[in-house]
Backbone as CSV, one residue per row, in Angstrom:
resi,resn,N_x,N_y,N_z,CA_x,CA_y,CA_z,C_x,C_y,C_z
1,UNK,151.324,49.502,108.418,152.323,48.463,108.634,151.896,47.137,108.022
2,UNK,150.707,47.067,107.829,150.322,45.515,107.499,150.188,45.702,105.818
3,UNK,150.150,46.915,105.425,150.134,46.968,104.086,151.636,46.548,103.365
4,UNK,152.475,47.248,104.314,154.271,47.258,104.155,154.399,45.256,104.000
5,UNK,153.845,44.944,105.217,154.140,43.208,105.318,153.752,42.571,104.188
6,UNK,152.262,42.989,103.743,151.404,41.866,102.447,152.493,42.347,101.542
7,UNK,152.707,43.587,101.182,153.834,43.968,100.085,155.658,43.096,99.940
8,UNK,155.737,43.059,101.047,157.354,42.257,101.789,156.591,40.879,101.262
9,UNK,155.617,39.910,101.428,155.218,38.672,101.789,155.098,38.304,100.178
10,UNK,154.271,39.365,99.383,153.903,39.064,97.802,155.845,38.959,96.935
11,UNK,156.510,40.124,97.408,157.553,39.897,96.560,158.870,38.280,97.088
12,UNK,158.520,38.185,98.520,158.832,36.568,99.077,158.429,35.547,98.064
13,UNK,157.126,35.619,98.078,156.980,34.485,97.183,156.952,34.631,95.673
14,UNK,157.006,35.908,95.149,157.371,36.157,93.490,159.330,35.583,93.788
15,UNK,160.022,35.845,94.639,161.240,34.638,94.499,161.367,33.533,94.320
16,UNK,160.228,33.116,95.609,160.122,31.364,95.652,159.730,31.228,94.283
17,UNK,158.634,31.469,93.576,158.217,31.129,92.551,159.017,30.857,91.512
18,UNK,160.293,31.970,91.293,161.573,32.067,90.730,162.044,31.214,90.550
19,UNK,162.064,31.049,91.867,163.489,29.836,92.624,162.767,28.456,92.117
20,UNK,161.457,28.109,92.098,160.992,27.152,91.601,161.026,26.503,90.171
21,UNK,160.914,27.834,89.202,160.990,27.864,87.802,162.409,27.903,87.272
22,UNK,163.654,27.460,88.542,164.949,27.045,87.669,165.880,28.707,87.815
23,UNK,165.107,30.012,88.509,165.480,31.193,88.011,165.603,32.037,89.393
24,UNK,166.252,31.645,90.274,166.473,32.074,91.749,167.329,33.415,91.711
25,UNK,167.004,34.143,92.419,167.489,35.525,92.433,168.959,35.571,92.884
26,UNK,170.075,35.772,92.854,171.244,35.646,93.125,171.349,36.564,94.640
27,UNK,172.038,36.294,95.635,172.602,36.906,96.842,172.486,38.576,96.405
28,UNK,173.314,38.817,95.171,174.042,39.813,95.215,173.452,40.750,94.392
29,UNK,172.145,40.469,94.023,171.234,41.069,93.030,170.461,41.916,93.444
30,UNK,169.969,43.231,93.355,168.916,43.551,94.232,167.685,43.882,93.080
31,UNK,166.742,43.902,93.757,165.483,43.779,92.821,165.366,44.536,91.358
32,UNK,165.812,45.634,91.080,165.886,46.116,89.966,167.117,45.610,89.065
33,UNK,167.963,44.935,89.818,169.095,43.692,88.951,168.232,42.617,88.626
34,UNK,167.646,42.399,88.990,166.718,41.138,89.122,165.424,41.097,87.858
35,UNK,164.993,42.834,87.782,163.548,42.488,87.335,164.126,42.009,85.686
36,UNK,164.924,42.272,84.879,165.018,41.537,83.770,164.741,40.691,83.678
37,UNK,165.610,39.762,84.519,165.072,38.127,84.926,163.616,37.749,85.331
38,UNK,163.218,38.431,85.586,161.421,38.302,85.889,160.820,38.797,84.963
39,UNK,160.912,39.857,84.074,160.838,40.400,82.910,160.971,38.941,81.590
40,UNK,161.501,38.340,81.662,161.983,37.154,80.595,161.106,36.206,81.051
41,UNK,160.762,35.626,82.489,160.078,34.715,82.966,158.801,34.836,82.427
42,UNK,157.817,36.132,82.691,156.598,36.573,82.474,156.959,37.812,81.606
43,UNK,156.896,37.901,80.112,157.035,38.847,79.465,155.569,39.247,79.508
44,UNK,154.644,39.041,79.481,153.125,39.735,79.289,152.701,40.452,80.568
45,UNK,153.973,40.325,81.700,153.476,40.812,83.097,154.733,42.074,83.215
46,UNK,155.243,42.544,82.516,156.122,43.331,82.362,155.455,44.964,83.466
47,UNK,154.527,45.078,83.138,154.050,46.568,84.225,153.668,45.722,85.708
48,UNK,153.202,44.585,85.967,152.659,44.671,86.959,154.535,43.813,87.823
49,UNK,155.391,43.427,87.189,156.408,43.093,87.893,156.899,44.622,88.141
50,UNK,156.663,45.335,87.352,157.722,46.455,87.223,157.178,47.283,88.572
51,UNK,155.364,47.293,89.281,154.572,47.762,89.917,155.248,46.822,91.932
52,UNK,155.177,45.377,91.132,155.708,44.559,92.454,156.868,45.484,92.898
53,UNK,158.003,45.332,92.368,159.258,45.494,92.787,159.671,47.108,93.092
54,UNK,158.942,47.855,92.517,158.935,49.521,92.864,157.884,49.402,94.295
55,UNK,156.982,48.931,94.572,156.327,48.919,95.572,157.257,48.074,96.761
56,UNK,157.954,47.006,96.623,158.295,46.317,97.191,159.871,47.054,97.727
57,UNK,160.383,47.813,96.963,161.837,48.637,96.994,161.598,49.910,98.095
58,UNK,159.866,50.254,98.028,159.527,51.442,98.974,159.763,51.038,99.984
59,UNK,158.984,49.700,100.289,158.599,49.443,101.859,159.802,48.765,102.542
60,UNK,161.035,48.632,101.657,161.795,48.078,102.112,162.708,48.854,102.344
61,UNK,162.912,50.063,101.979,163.627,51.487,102.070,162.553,51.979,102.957
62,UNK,161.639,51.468,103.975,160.989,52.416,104.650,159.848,53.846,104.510
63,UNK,159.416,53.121,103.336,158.133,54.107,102.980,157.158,53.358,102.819
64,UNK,155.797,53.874,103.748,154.923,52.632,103.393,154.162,52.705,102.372
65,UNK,152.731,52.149,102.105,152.378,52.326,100.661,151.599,53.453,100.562
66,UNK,151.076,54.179,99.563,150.477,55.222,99.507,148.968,55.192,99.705
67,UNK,148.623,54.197,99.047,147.227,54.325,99.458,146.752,51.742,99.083
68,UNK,145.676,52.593,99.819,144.804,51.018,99.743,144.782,50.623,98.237
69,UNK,144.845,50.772,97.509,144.953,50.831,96.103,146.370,50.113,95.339
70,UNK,147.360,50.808,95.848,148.698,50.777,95.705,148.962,48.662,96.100
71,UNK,148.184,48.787,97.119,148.225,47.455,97.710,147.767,46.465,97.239
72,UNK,146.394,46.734,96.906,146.018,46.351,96.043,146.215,46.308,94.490
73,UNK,146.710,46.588,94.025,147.257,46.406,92.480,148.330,45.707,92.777
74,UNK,149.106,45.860,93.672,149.953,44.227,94.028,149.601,43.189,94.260
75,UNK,148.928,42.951,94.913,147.815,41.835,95.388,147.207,41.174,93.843
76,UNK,146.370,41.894,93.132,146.083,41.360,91.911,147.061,41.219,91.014
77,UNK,148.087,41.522,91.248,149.148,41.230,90.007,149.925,40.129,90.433
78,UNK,149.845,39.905,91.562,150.550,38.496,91.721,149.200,37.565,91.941
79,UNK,148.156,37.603,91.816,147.273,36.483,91.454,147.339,36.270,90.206
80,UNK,148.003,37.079,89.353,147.934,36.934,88.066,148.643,36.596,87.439
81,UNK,150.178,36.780,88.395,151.351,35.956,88.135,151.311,34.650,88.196
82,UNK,150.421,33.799,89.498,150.205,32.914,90.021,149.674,31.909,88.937
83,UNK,148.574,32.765,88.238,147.643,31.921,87.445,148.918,31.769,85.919
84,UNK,149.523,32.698,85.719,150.238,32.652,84.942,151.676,31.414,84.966
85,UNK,152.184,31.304,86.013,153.074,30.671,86.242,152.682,29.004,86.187
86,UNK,151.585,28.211,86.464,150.807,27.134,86.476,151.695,26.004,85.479
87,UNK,151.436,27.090,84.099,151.834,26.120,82.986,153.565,25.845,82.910
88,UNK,154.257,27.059,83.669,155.385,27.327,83.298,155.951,26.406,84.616
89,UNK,155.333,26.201,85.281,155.757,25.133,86.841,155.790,23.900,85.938
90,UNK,154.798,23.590,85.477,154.361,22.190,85.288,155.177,21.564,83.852
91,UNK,156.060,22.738,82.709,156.599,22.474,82.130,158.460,22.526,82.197
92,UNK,158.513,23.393,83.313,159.989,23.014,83.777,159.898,21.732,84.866
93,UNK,158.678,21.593,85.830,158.996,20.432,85.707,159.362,19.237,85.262
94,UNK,158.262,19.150,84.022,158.510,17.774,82.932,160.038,17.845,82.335
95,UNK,160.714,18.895,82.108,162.156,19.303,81.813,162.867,18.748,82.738
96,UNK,162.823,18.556,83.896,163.564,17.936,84.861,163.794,16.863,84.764
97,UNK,162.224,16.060,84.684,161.909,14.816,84.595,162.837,14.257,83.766
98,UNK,162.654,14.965,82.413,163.294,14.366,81.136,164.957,14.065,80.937
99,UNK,165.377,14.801,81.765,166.756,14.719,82.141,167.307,13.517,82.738
C-alpha cells in the first residue's frame, strides 16, 4: 500500500510541475491523453514518463506495484525529471516576467 501511495504522490507532483511550466493537465484528460504533453515537455525523458504513468494507471486501477524495483525506477525518474525541469522553471518563468 505505501508503494501504491509514493507511486499516486510522484505522478501528483509530475502535474504540479506541469501546471507550473504553463502545461496543466486538462479535467478531461486521462494520463495516457496527457503523456504527449509530457512527452514534448521532457523529450529526453520519454521511457521514464512513459514508466511514471503506466505505473501510476496500475495503482490507480487497483493493482499494486510488482516489485520494490518497479518503485523504485519511479522514484529515480522523477528525481530526474526534477533535476531536469530546474532550467525549464526558471525559463518560463523569465517568459512571464517579460510579458
Amino acid at each position: 500500500m505505501l508503494a501504491a501511495a509514493r507511486i499516486r504522490w510522484v505522478y501528483a507532483q509530475l502535474m504540479i510541475l506541469c501546471s507550473r511550466l504553463g502545461k496543466p493537465r486538462p479535467a478531461a484528460a486521462t494520463p495516457l491523453e496527457f503523456l504527449p504533453t509530457l512527452q514534448a515537455l521532457f523529450p529526453e525523458q520519454d521511457t521514464t514518463l512513459q514508466a511514471i504513468t503506466q505505473a501510476y494507471l496500475k495503482v490507480r486501477y487497483g493493482e499494486l506495484p510488482e516489485t520494490y524495483e518497479e518503485v523504485q525506477a519511479v522514484l529515480m525518474g522523477w528525481d530526474q525529471l526534477k533535476a531536469e525541469s530546474k532550467p525549464l522553471l526558471a525559463e518560463y518563468r523569465k517568459s512571464l516576467k517579460i510579458r
